[in-house]
C-alpha positions, 0 to 999 in steps of 0.5 A: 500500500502506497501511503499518501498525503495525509491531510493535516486534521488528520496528521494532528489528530492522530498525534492527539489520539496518539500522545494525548488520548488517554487525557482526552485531548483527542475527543476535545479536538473533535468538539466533544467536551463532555466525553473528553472530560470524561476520558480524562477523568478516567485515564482513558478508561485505564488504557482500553478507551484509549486503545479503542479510539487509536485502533478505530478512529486512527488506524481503521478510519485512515487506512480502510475508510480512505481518511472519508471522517464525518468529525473532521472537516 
């Protein structure tokens, strides 16, 4: 698989999800407040929240779906 231009929401959204996720900051770049507070108020649900939003928000929607996300414009 050739990798291609990433846009850059999804560059830093990844780096978000990536370094940042487990305190949120990935949910709070996409408009969700609430469910980023909750994520940080539990860690990333003790690394599987975290782990779940990294396989499917990152790795599943850009390699599969072809970076097509409603969340990011």
């Amino acid at each position: 698989m050739e990798i291609q231009h990433y846009p850059s929401q999804l560059v830093s959204f990844a780096m978000f999800s990536l370094f940042l996720g487990p305190f949120g900051a990935d949910l709070f770049y996409l408009g969700y407040p609430i469910w980023g507070s909750l994520k940080l108020a539990t860690l990333g649900g003790g690394g599987l929240w975290w782990a779940y939003d990294v396989q499917e928000r990152v790795f599943i929607n850009a390699f599969v779906n072809d970076f097509s996300w409603a969340d990011i414009q």
